[in-house]
C-alpha positions as a printed NumPy array, in Angstrom:
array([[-24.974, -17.848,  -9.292],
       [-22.974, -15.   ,  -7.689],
       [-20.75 , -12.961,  -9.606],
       [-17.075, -13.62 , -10.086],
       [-15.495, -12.233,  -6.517],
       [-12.641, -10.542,  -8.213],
       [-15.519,  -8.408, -10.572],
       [-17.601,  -7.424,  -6.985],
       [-17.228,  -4.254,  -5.97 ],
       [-16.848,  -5.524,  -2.375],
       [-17.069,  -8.522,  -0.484],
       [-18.197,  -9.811,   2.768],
       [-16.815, -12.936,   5.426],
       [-18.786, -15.332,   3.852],
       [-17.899, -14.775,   0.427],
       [-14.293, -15.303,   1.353],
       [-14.975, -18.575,   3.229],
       [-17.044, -19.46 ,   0.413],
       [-13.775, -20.065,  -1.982],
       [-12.934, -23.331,  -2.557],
       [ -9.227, -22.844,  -1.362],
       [-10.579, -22.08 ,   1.963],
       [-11.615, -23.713,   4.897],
       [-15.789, -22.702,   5.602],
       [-15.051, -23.997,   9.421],
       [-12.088, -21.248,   8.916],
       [-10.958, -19.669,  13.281],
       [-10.713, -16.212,  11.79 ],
       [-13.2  , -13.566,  10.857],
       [-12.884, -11.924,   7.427],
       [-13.693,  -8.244,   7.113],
       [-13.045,  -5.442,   4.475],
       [-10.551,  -3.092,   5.8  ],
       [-11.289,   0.185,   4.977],
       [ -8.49 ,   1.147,   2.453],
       [ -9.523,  -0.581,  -1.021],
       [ -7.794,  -0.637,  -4.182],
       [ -8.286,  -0.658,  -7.64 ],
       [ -6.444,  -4.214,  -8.015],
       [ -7.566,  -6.066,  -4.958],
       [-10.064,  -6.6  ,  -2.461],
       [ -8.077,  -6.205,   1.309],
       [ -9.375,  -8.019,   4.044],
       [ -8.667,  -7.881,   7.6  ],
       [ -7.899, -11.887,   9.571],
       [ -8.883, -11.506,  13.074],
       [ -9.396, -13.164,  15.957],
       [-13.359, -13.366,  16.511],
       [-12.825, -13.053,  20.36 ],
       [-11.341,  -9.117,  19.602],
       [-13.982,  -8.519,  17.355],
       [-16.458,  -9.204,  20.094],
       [-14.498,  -7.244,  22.703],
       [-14.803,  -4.093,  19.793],
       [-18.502,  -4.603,  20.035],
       [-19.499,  -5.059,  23.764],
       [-16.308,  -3.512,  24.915],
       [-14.304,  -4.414,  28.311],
       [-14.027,  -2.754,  31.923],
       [-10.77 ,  -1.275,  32.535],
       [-10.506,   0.577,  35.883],
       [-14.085,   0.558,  35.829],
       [-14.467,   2.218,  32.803],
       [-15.534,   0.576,  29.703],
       [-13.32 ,   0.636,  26.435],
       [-14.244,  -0.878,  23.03 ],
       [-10.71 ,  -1.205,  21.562],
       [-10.331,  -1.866,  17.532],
       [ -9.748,  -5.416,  16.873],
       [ -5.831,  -5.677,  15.805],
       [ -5.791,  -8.275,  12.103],
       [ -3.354, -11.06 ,  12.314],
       [ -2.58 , -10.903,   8.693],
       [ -4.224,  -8.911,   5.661],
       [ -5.627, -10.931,   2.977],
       [ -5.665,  -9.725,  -0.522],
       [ -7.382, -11.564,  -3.452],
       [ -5.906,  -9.735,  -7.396],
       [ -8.39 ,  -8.829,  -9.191],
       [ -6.51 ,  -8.921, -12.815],
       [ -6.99 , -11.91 , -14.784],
       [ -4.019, -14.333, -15.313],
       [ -4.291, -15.658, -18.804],
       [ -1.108, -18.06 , -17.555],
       [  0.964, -19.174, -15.016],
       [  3.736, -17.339, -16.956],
       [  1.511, -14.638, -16.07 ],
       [  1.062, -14.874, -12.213],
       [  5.268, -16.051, -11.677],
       [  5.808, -12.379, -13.376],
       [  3.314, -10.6  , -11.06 ],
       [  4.604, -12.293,  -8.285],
       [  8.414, -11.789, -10.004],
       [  7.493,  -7.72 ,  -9.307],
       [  6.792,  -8.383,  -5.4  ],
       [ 10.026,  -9.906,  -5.239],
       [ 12.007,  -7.309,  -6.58 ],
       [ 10.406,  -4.897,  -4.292],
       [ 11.283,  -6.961,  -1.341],
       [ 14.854,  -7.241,  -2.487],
       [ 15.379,  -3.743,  -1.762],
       [ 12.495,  -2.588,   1.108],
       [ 12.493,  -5.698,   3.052],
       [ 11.909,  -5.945,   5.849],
       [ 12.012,  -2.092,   7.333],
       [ 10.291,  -0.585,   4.155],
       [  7.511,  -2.902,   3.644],
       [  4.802,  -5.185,   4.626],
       [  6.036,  -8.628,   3.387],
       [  3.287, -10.568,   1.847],
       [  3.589, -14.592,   0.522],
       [  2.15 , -14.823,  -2.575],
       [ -0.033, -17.203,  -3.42 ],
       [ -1.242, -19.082,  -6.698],
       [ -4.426, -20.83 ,  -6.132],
       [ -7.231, -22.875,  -8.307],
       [-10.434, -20.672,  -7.964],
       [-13.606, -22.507,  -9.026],
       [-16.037, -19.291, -10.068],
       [-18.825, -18.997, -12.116],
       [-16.943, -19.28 , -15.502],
       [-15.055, -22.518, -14.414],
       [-11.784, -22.739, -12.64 ],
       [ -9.061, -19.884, -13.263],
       [ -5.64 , -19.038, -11.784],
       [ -6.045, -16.392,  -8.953],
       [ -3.455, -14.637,  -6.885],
       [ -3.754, -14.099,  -3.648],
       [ -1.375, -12.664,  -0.664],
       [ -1.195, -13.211,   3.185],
       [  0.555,  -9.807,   4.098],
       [  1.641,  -8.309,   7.237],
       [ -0.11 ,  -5.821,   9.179],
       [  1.395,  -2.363,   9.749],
       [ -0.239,  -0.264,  12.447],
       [  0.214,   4.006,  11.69 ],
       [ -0.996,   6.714,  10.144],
       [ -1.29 ,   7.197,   6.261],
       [  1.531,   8.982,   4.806],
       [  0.27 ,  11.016,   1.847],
       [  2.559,  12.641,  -0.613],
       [  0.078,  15.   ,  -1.795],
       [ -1.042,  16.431,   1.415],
       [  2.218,  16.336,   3.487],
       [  2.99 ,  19.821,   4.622],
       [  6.323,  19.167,   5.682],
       [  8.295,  17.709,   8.567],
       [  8.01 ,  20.959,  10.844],
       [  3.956,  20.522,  11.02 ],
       [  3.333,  17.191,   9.968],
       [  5.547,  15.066,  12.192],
       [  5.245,  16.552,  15.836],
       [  0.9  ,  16.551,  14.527],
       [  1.465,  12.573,  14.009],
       [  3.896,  12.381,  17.053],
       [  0.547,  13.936,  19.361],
       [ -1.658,  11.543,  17.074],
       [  0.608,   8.369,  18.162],
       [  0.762,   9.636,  21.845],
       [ -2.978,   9.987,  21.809],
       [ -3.515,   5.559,  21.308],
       [ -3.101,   2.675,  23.493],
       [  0.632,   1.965,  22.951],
       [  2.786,   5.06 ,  24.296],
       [  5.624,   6.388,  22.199],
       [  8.611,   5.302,  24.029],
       [ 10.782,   8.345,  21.801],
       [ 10.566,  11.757,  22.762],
       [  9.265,  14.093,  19.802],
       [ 12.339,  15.623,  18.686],
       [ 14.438,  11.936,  19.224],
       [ 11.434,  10.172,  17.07 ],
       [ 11.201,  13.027,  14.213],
       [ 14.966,  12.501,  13.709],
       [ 14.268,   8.691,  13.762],
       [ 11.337,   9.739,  10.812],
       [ 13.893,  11.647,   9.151],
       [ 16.726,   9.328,   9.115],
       [ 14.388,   6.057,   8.326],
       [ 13.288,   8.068,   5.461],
       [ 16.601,   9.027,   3.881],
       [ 17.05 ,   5.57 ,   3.957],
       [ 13.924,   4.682,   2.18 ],
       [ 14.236,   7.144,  -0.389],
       [ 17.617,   6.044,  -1.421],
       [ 16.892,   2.526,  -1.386],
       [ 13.867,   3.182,  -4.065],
       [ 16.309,   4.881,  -6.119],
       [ 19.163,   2.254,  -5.869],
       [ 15.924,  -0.241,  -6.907],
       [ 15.458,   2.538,  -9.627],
       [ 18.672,   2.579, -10.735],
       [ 19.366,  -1.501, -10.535],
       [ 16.311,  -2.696, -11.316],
       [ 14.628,  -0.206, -13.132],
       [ 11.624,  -0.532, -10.943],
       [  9.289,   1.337,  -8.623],
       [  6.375,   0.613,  -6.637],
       [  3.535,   2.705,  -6.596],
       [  4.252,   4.746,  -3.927],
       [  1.198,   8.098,  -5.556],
       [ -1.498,   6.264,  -3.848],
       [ -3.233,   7.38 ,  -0.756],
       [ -3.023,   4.891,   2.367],
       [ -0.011,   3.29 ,  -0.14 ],
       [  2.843,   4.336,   2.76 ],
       [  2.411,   3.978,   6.436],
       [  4.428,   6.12 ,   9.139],
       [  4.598,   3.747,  12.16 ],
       [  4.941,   4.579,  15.92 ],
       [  8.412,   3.927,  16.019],
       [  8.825,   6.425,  12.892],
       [  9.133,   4.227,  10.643],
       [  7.881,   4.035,   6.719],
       [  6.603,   0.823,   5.401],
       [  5.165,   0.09 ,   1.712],
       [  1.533,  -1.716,   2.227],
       [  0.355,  -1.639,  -1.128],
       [  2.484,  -3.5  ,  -3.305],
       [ -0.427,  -4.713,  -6.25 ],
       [  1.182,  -1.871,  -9.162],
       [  4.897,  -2.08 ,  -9.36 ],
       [  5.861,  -0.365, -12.812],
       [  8.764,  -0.566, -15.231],
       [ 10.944,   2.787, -15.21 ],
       [ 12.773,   3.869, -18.266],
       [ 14.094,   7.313, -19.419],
       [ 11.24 ,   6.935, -22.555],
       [  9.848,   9.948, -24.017],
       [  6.205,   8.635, -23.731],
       [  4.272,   8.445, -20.174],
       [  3.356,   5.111, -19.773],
       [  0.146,   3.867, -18.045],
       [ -0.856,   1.299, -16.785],
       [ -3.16 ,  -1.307, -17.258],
       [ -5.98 ,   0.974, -15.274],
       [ -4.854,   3.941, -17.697],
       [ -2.703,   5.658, -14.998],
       [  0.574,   7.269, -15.207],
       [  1.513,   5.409, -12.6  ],
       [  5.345,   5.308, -12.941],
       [  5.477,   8.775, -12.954],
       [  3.22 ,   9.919, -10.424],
       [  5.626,   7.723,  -8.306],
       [  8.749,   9.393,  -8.888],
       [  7.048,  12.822,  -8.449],
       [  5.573,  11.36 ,  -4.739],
       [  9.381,  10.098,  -4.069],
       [  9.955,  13.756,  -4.765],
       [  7.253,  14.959,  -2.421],
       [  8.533,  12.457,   0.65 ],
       [ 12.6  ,  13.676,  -0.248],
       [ 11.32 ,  17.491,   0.086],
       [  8.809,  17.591,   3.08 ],
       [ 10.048,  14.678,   5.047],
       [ 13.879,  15.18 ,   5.029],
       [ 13.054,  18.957,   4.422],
       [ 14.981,  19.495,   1.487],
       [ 14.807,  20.534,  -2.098],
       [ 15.803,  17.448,  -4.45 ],
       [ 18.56 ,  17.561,  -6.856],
       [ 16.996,  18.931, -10.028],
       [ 20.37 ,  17.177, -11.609],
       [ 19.377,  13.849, -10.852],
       [ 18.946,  11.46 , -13.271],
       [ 15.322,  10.633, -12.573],
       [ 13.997,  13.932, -11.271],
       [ 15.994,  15.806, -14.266],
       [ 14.06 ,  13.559, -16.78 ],
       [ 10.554,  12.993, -15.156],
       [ 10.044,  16.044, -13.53 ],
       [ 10.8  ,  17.97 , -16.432],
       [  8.594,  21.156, -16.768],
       [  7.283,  19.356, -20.44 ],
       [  6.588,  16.544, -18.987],
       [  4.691,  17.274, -16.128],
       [  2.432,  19.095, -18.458],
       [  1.923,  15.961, -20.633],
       [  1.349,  14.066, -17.31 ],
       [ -1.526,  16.308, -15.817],
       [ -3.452,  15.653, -19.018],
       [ -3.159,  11.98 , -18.666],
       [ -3.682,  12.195, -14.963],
       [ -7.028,  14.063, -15.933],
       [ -8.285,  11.905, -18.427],
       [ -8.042,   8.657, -16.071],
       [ -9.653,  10.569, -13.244],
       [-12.317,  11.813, -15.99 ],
       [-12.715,   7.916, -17.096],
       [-12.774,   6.542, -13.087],
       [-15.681,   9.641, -12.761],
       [-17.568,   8.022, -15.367],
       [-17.259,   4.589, -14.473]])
């Protein structure tokens, strides 16, 4: 009998058509986008006529192009157990407050879903999502060099695929600039009111669109924040609360091109000098644990 899906490393079309909540005779083709994470499997819903157009390609101007086949939807499948329903209404609770403050120019919305799954053990809760696709590039925090090289790079990266920019570069780095002051201060009012933060430390977690904006697509580890003396991890063993307020930091500094206000509530307390020293050493020992795995 195959293994439960949520414990396989990865998994395929069939084994998604295979669940009992969905339809075998299903239009769509499943496939495993690229960027994985350690809470869910992603896959791609497309239409199987653009997969076969990626594969044989299609005469334009007498040339022949294979162009990527564009999902409809991204389908993710948490891989955490939910002892309860309690349990899945408070992971779904999480998305919500998220979307409260980034929808819908901040984030990919995503309908949450609590379904039956019959595996191998019996049936169990399951949580799934049907999210929204974002097309871009991959904004990292820990690799962004700062507005002056990175944005007019991504603005010649954007130029160079099928849809043209329809912003000059200087018009659509201001757009990037000004669409990210407004993200920034929107996590921290969701900081602030909610005492919540997404995990925003993640590579492939943020997106920088063609129209320059900057869209939260993984939204499976939203943390608690609170001015608390201990780092707190989470249920993987990462610091991931703080490791989100020091990428906030990152994105405030390189994209708006600015040093952050050391006086700040939140940067005064987690990006304390102390702190950041107790944080590499956690940091460490989960990357020492994921080694060993």
């Amino acid at each position: 009998m195959p293994a439960d899906i949520r414990n396989r490393s990865t998994i395929s079309h069939a084994d998604v058509t295979a669940l009992n909540f969905v339809r075998s005779s299903t239009p769509y083709v499943f496939r495993r986008h690229f960027r994985q994470g350690l809470r869910s499997h992603i896959m791609e819903i497309l239409d199987p006529t653009h997969v076969e157009v990626e594969k044989t390609g299609k005469m334009v101007a007498g040339v022949r192009c294979f162009s990527k086949a564009t999902p409809h939807r991204m389908f993710r499948i948490f891989r955490g157990r939910l002892k309860t329903l309690e349990n899945a209404l408070f992971e779904i609770g999480r998305v919500k407050i998220v979307e409260r403050y980034l929808a819908p120019d901040f984030m990919a919305r995503s309908t949450e879903c609590i379904v039956d799954y019959r595996g191998p053990e019996g049936r169990d809760l399951m949580l799934c999502g049907f999210q929204e696709y974002v097309a871009g590039e991959i904004l990292d925090p820990w690799t962004i060099l700062g507005a002056a090289d990175l944005l007019p790079a991504l603005y010649e990266t954007f130029g160079c695929q099928d849809s043209p920019l329809t912003l000059s570069k200087d018009n659509w780095i201001e757009t990037v600039r000004e669409k990210g002051s407004r993200f920034i201060t929107k996590v921290k009012l969701m900081i602030s009111e909610a005492g919540h933060i997404p995990d925003l430390a993640g590579a492939g977690n943020l997106i920088i669109t063609a129209s320059g904006g900057i869209r939260l697509v993984d939204i499976n580890n939203i943390s608690g924040v609170s001015m608390d003396p201990s780092i707190h991890l989470d249920e993987k063993g990462y610091p991931v609360c703080d490791k989100s307020i020091e990428a906030l930091a990152l994105i405030e500094e390189k994209i708006l091109g600015r040093p952050v206000d050391m006086k700040a509530d939140i940067y005064k307390w987690f990006l304390d000098p102390n702190r950041r020293r107790a944080l590499k050493a956690k940091e460490a020992l989960f990357w020492k644990r994921q080694a060993g795995n």
